[in-house]
C-alpha positions in Angstrom: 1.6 48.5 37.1 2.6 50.8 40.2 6.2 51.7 41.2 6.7 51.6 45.2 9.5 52.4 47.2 10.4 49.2 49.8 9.6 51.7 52.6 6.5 53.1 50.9 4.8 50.3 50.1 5.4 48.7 54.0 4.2 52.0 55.4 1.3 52.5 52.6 -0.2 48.7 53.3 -3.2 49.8 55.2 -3.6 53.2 52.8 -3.5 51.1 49.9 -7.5 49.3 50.5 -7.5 45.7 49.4 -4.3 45.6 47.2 -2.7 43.2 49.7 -4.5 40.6 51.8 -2.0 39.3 54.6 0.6 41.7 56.1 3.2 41.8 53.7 6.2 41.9 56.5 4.7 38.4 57.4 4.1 36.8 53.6 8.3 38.2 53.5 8.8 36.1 56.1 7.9 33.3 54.9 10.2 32.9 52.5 13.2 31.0 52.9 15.4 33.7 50.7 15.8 37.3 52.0 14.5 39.5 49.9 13.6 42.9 49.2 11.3 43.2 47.1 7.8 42.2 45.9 6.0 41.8 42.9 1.9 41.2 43.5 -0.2 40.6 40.0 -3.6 40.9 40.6 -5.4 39.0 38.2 -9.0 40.3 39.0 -8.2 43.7 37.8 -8.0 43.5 34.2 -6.7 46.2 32.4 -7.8 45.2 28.3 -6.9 42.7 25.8 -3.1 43.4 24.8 -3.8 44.1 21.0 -1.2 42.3 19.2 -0.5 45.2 17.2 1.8 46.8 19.6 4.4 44.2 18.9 4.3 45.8 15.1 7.5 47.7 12.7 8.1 49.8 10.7 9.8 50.2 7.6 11.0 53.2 5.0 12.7 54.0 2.0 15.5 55.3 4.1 19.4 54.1 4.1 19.7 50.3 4.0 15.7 49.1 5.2 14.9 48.6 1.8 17.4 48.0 -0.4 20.3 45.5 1.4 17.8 45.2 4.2 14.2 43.8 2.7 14.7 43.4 -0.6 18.0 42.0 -2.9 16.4 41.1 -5.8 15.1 38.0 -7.6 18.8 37.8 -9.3 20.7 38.4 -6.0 23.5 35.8 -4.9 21.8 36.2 -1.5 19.2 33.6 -0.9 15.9 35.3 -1.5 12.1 34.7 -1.8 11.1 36.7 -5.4 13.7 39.0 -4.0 12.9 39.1 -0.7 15.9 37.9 1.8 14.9 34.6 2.4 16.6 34.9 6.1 15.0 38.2 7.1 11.9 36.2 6.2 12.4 32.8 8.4 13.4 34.7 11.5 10.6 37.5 11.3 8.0 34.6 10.8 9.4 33.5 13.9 7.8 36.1 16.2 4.5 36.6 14.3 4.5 40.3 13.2 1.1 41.7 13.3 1.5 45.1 11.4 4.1 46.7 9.9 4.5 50.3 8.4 5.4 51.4 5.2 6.8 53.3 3.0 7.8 55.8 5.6 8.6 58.4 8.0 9.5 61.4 6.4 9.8 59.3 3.0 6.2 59.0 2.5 5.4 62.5 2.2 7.5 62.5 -0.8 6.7 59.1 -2.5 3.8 58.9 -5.7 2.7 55.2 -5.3 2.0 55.4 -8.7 6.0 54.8 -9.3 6.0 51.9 -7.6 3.6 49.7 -9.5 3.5 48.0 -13.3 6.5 46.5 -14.7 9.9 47.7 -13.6 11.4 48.7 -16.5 9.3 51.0 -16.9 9.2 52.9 -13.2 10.5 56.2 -13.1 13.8 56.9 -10.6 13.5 59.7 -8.5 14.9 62.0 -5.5 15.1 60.1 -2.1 13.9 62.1 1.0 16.7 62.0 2.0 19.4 62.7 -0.2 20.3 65.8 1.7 21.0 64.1 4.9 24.5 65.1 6.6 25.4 61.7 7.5 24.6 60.9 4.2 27.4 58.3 2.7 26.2 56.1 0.0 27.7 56.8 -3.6 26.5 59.5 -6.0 23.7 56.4 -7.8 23.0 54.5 -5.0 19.1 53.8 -4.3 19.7 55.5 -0.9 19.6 58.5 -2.7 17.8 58.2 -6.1 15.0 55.5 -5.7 14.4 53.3 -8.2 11.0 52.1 -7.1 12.2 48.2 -7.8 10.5 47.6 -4.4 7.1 49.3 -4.4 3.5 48.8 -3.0 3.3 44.7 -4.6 6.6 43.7 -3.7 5.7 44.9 -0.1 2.3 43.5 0.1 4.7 40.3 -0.7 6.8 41.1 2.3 3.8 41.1 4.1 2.2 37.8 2.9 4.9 35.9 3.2 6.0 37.0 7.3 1.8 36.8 8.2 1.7 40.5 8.6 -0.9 43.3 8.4 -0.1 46.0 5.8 -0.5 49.6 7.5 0.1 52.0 4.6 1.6 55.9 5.5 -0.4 58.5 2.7 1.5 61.7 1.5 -0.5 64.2 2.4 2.2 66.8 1.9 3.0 66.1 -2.2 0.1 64.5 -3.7 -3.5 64.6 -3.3 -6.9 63.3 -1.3 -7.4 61.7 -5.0 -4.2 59.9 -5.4 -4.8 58.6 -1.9 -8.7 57.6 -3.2 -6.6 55.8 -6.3 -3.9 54.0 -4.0 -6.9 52.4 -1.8 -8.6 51.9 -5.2 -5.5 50.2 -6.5 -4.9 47.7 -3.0 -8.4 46.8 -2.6 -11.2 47.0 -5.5 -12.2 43.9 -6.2 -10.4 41.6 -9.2 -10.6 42.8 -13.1 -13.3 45.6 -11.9 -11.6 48.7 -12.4 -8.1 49.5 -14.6 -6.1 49.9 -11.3 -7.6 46.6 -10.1 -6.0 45.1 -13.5 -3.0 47.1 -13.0 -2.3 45.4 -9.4 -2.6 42.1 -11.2 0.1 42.6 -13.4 3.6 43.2 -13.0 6.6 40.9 -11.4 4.6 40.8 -8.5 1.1 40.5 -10.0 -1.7 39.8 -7.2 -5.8 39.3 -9.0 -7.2 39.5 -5.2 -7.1 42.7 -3.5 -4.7 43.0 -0.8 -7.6 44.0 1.6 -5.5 47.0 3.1 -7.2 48.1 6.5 -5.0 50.6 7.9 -4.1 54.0 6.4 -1.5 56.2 8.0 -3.0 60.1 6.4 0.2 61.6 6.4 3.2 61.3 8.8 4.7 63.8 11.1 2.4 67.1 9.4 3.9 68.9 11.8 7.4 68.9 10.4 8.5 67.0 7.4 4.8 66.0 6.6 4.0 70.0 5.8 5.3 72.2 8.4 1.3 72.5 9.3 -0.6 73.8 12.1 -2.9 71.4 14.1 -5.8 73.4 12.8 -4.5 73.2 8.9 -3.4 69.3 9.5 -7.2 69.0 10.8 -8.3 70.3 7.3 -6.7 67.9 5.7 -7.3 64.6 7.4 -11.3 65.4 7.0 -10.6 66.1 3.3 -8.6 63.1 2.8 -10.7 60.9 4.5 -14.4 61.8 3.2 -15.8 59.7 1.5 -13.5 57.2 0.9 -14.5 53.7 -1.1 -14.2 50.9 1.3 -14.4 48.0 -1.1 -15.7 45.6 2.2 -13.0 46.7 3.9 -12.9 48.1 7.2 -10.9 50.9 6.5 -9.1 52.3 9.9 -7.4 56.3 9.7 -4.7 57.2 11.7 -4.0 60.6 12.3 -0.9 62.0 12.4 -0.1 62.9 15.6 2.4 64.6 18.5 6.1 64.9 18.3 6.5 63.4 22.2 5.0 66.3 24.2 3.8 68.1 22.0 0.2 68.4 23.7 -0.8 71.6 21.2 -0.9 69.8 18.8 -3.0 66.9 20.3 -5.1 69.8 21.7 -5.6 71.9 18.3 -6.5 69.1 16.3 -8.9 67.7 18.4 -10.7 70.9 19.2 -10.5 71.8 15.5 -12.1 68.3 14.5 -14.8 69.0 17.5 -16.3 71.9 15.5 -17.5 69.4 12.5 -18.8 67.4 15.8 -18.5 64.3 17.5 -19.1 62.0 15.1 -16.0 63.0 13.7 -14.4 60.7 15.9 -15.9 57.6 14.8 -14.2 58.4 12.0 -10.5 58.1 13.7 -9.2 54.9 14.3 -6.1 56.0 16.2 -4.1 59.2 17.2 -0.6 58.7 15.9 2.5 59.4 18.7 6.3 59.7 17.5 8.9 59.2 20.9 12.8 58.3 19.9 14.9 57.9 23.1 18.4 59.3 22.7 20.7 62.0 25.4 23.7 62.8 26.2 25.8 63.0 29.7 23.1 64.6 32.1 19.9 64.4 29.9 18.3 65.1 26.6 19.6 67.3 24.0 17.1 69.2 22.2 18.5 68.6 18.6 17.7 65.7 17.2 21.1 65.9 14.6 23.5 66.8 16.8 24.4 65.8 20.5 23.2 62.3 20.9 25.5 59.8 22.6 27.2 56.8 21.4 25.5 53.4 20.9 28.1 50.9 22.1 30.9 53.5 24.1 28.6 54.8 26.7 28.8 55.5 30.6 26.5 54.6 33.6 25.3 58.5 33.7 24.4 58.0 30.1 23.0 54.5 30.6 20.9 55.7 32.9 19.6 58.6 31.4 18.9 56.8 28.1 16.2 54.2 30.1 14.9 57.7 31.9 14.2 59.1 28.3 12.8 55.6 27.1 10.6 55.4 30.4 8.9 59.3 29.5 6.5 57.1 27.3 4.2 56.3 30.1 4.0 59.7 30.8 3.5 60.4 27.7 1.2 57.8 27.0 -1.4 59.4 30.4 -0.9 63.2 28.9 -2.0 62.7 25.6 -4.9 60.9 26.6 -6.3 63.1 28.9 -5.8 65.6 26.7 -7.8 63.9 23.3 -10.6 62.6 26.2 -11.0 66.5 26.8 -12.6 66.3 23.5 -13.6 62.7 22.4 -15.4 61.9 26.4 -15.9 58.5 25.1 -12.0 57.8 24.2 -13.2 56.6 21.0 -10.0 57.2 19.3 -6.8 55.4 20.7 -3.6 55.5 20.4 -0.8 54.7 18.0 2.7 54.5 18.8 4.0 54.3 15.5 7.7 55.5 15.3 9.3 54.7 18.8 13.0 53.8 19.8 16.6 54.7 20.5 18.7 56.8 18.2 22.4 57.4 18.8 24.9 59.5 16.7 26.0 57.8 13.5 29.9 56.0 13.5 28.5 52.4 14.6 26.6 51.7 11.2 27.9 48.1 9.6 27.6 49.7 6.5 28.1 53.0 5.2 25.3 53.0 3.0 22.9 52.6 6.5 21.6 56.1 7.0 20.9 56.4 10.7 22.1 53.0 11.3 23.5 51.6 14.7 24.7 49.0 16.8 22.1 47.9 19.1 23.7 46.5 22.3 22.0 45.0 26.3 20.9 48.5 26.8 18.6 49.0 23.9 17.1 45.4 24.9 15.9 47.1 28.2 15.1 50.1 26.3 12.5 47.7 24.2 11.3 45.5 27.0 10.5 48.4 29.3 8.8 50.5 26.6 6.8 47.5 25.4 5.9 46.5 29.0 4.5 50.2 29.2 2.2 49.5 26.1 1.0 46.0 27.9 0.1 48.3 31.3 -1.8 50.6 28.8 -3.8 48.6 26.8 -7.4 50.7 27.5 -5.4 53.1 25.2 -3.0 51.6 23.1 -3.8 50.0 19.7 -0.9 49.5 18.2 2.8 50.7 18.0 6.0 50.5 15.4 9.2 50.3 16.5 11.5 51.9 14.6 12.9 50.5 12.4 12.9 46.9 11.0 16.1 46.2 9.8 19.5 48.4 9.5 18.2 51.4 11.0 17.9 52.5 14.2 16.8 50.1 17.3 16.2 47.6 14.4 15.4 44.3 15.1 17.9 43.1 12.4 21.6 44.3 10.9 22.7 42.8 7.0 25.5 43.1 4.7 26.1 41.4 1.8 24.6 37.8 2.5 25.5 38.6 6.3 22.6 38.5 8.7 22.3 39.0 12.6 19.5 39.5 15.5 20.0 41.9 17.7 19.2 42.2 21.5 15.7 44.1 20.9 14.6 41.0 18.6 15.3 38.7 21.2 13.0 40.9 23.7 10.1 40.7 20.9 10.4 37.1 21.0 10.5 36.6 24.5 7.1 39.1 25.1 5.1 36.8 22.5 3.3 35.3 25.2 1.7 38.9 26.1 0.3 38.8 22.7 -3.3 39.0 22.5 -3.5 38.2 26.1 -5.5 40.0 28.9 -3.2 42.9 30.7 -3.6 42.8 34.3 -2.4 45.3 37.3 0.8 44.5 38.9 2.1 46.1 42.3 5.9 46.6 41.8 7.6 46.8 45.4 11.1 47.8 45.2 13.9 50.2 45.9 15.3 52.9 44.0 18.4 53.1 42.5 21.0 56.0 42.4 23.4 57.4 40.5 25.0 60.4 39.1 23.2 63.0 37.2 25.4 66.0 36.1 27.2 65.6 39.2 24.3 65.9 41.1 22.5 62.3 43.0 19.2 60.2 40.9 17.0 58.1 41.3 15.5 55.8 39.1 12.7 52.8 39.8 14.5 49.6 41.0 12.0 46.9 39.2 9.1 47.4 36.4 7.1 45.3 34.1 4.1 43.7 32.9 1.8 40.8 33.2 -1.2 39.3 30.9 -3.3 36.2 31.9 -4.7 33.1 29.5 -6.7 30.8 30.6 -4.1 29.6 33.3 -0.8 30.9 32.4 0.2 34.0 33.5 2.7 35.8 31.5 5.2 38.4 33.6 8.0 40.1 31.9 10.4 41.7 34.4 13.1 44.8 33.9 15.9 45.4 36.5 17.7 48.3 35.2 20.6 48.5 38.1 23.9 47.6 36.3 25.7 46.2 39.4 23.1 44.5 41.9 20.3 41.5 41.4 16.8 41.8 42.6 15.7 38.9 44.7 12.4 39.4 44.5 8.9 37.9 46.3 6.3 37.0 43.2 2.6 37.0 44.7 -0.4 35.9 42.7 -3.3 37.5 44.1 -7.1 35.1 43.4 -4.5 32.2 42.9 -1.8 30.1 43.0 1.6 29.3 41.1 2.0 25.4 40.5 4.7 25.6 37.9 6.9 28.4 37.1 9.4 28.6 33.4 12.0 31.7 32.8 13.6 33.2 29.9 16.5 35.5 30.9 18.3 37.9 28.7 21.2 39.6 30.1 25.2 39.7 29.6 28.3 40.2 31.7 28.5 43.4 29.9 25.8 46.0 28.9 27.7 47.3 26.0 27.5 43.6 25.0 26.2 43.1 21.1 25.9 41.2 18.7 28.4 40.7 15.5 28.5 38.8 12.3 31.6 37.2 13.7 30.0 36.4 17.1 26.2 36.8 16.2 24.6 34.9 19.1 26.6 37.0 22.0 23.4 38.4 22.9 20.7 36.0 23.4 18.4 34.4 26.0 18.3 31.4 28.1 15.9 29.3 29.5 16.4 28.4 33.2 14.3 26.3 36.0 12.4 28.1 38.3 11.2 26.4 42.1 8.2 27.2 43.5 8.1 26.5 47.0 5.8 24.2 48.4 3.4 26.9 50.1 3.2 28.6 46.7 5.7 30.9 47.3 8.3 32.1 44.8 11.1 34.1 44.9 13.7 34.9 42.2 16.7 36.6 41.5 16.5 39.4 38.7 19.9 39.7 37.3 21.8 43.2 36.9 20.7 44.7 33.6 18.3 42.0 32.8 14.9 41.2 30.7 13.0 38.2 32.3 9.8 36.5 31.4 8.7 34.3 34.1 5.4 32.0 33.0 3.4 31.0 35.6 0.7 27.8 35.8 -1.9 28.8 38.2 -4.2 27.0 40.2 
């Protein structure tokens, strides 16, 4: 996808090559709507196959994910699958969730698997991660900050099973060692009744005989901070330690290194170089370069301590509205430094990326339940904070494998809030579920024509891009999902299939009167999408109306 200014992209026609093949002033005219501004997709430039894993979560032992989010237990009053919320289940199934991370974020670091296996009587309590926390408000007992391990690697292999998700597993690399890592793969996959662990899976409240068949393996997460506090060099060390030699069982095991803190290209750079030196082949043995980017600001910008300073998840203004979906949108950048950086060393870009803690994160205050460390309302905003960063992933499938929003449920831009036996989607869940289509599906370029916006910025004028998105192709449908971030003005936009033709055009439109708009458990469905009739005009063309502060997924039938 390209961002051009209206006045660029008339003036730019003939600089641009073969991107357009008529005189664009004269295709405008055609229409029978004014407009100002043009979307082209041009299907013959394929970009890669969207892998469905970027549409995957994440989920830690961390405020109410687990326990009141996930897991209730068998006993619970709230209607569960062998403890499992039965709900969380029906609606996650729902929107097909390739992957999804576990047991942490920061938590993993600090968690033995080994307590979280066997019968649950018998499994040790212990120290939560994040007991400490400042914002910490659950009682003296509660799980939040002594873990009681009654949700451990069976119950979430469970989890997995029954939502038709992938299993991606985070190793503590800081706490335990490369052995207890070579036990935990032992324990998930060696084959049934061949080794003690392998009998140990199978028993239990949660017993499993076949071996869960775990493919990806997170070593470590965030080494440079609350992983170890290491250097790139001594996190280097480590991932080639922890990953030598390592019994596959049939499995194709994938490794995912721990990588950057959002721009945090030294440490991209000094592990690479460092893993260079044992040479190249070393990177056959990386499935994907980890990269952690949360979104949050205050008035004017980004504040540069992640406790303190962030703004307010439902009371915010357009300055701050704004400058959220700027932080949101550094991803792409992000996304193109990184790279370049890791091809510096791997030339053949074997190793790709992996997205796997991304979203907003606001001060705490708007939590539905006290016990919901780093929980938050999650209102339009965050829904064009998803479909933007997720449309960014789609434009960069040659390097993107996979990403984690974080997190599932009750934390952060989660998909989901619970209390009690209440349950609610949020906007971001409905933007997952209307970008299913992209799933799997070939990415494509797309030319965005349209004109900035402006607003305030410390007092000072901004600009920010008018319209951007994404579009896949299968077989004859071609999937385009549509942001206009301007909170006042619709986009009546010009939509140009280049190589073909729209016959039949469907939307899906999420958007509210009100951006603060969000969902509650006494009006949970405040927030949702729509379908509407589109008209395609009878030379092909079609133009439509993106609404203020919207997420739109037009699907097109080509001929």
């Amino acid at each position: 996808m390209e961002h051009v200014t209206r006045r660029s992209f008339l003036k730019g026609v003939g600089a641009c090559g073969a991107i357009y093949l008529v005189d664009p002033m004269r295709v405008l005219a055609q229409s029978t709507r004014a407009t100002d501004a043009r979307i082209e997709v041009l299907i013959d430039e394929a970009i890669a196959t969207i892998n469905p894993d970027i549409y995957g979560h994440f989920t830690e032992h961390l405020g109410g994910v687990i326990y009141g989010g996930i897991w209730v237990g068998e006993r619970s009053s709230v209607p569960n699958i062998d403890g499992i919320r039965a709900a969380l289940v029906e609606a996650l199934k729902r929107i097909k969730p390739p992957v999804i991370r576990y047991p942490g974020g920061c938590f993993a670091d600090s968690y033995d698997w080994r307590d979280g296996v066997g019968a649950r009587e018998r499994r040790p309590r212990r120290t939560n991660f994040w007991v400490d926390d400042p914002d910490m408000r659950a009682p003296a007992d509660a799980p939040q900050r002594f873990e009681p391990n009654q949700f451990g690697t069976n119950e979430f292999m469970r989890f997995c099973r029954l939502v038709g998700a992938e299993p991606y597993l985070a190793v503590n690399v800081r706490g335990l060692g490369a052995q207890a890592f070579y036990e935990w793969v032992e324990y998930c996959n060696a084959p049934a009744g061949t080794t003690t662990l392998a009998e140990l899976r199978a028993s239990g409240p949660v017993p499993s005989r076949e071996p869960f068949r775990v493919r990806f393996w997170g070593i470590g997460n965030e080494s440079w901070g609350c992983g170890g506090n290491l250097t790139p060099e001594e996190y280097a060390m480590e991932f080639r330690r922890f990953t030598a030699a390592v019994p596959s069982y049939g499995v194709d095991l994938k490794f995912i290194a721990s990588g950057a803190n959002s721009d945090d290209l030294n440490w991209t750079r000094g592990f690479f170089a460092r893993t260079r030196e044992k040479g190249e082949w070393m990177f056959d043995r990386i499935y994907g370069w980890g990269l952690h980017h949360y979104s949050w600001n205050v008035s004017g910008g980004r504040t540069t301590d992640w406790r303190a300073g962030k703004g307010d998840a439902i009371k915010f203004d357009e300055e701050q509205y704004y400058e959220l979906l700027r932080e949101a949108d550094r991803i792409e950048s992000l996304i193109d430094r990184h790279w370049a950086v890791m091809g510096e060393y791997d030339r053949r870009h074997r190793v790709k990326l992996v997205v796997d803690e991304w979203g907003t994160w606001y001060r705490s205050g708007t939590e539905i339940d006290p016990t919901h460390l780093l929980g938050q309302q999650s209102t339009m905003r965050d829904a064009l904070v998803a479909a933007l960063t997720l449309d960014t992933f789609n434009r960069h499938a040659d390097k993107v494998v996979m990403a984690n929003i974080a997190q599932l449920v009750n934390c952060l831009q989660s998909l989901f809030l619970t209390r009690e036996d209440r349950f609610l989607l949020t906007p971001t869940y409905h933007v997952f579920e209307m970008f299913m289509p992209h799933m799997g599906a070939q990415a494509v370029r797309t030319v965005f024509a349209a004109p900035s916006l402006t607003y305030r910025r410390n007092g000072q004028p901004a600009r920010f891009w008018g319209l951007s998105g994404s579009a896949s192709l299968r077989d004859k449908l071609l999937t385009l999902t549509v942001v206009n971030p301007h909170l006042a003005e619709s986009r009546a936009t010009e939509i140009a299939v280049r190589g073909a033709r729209i016959a039949r055009a469907q939307a899906r439109v999420l958007v509210a009167d009100d951006v603060h708009a969000h969902n509650t458990f006494e009006n949970p469905r405040a927030v949702e999408p729509r379908d509407e009739a589109v008209e395609v005009g009878a030379n092909g063309v079609l133009v439509y109306d993106f609404r203020p502060a919207s997420v739109t997924r037009l699907q097109l039938s080509l001929t």
